[in-house]
C-alpha positions as CSV (number, residue, x, y, z in Angstrom):
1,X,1.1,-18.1,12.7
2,X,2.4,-15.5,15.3
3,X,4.7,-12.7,14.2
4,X,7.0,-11.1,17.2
5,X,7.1,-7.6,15.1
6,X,6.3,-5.8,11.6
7,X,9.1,-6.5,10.5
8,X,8.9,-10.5,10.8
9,X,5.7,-10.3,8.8
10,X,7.0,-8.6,6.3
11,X,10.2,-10.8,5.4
12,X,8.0,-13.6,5.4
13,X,5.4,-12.1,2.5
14,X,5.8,-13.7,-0.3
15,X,4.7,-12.0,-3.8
16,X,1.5,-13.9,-3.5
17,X,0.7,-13.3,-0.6
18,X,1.4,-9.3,-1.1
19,X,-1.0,-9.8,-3.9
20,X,-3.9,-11.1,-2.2
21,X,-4.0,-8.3,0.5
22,X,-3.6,-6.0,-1.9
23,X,-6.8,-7.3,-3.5
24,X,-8.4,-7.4,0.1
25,X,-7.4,-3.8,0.6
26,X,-9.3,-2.8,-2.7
27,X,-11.8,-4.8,-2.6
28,X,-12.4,-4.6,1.2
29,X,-12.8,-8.2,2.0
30,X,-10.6,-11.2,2.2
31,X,-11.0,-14.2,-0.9
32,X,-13.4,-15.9,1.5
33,X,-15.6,-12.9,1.7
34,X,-15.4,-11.7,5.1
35,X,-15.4,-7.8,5.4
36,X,-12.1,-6.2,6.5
37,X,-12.0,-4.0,9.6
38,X,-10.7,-0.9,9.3
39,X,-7.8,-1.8,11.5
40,X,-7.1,-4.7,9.2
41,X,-7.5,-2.7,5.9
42,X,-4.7,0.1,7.5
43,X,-2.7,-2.8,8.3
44,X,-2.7,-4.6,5.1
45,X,-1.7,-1.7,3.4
46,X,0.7,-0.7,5.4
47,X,2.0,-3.9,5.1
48,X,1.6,-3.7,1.0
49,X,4.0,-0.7,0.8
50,X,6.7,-2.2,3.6
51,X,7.0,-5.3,1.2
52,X,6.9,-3.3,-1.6
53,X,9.5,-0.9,-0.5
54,X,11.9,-3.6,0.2
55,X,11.1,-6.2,-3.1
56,X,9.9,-3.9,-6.2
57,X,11.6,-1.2,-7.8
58,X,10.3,2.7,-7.3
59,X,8.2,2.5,-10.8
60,X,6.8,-1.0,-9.5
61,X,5.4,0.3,-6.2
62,X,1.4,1.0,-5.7
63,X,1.3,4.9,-5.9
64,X,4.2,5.7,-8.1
65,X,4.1,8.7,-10.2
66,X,6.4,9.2,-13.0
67,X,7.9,12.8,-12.8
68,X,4.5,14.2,-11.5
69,X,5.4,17.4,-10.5
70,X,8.0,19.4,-12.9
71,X,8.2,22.9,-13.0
72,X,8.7,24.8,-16.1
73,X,13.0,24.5,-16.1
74,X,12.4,20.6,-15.2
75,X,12.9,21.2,-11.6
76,X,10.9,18.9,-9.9
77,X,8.4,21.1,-7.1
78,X,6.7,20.0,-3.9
79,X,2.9,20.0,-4.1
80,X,0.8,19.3,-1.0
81,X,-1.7,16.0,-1.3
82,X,-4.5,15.4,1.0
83,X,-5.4,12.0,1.1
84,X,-8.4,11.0,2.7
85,X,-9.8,7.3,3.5
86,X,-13.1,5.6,1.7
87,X,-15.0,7.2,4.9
88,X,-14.7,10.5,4.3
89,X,-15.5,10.4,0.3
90,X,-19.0,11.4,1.0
């Protein structure tokens, strides 16, 4: 199937298919077995966290933190986050 954008892709995800390229993001290969690219591992989870955003709640979604940062008065504080790809963990 052809997609004209993103976005089409997206609204046609079901919660299965979310699933399964979640697994392939974290495992790094598709159910058949074939290895990801990198392009296609950035695009899956891009496209995780788009269908995420739109379907789950905020305490549903890959990544969420309950109250991470509080400060001592329970004002919640920035803090900076690096994140850095399965390439660069060396």
């Amino acid at each position: 199937m052809t997609y004209q954008s993103f976005e089409d892709l997206i609204a046609t995800m079901t919660p299965e298919i979310c699933d399964n390229m979640r697994k392939a993001v974290e495992l790094g290969k598709w159910p058949d077995g074939r290895v990801l690219s990198k392009e296609q591992r950035e695009l899956c989870m891009q496209a995780v966290l788009a269908w995420e955003a739109q379907n789950l709640p905020e305490e549903q979604r890959t990544g969420y933190m309950e109250q991470a940062c509080k400060g001592d008065k329970g004002d919640t504080q920035e803090q900076a986050v690096t994140l850095r790809g399965p390439d660069t963990l060396q």
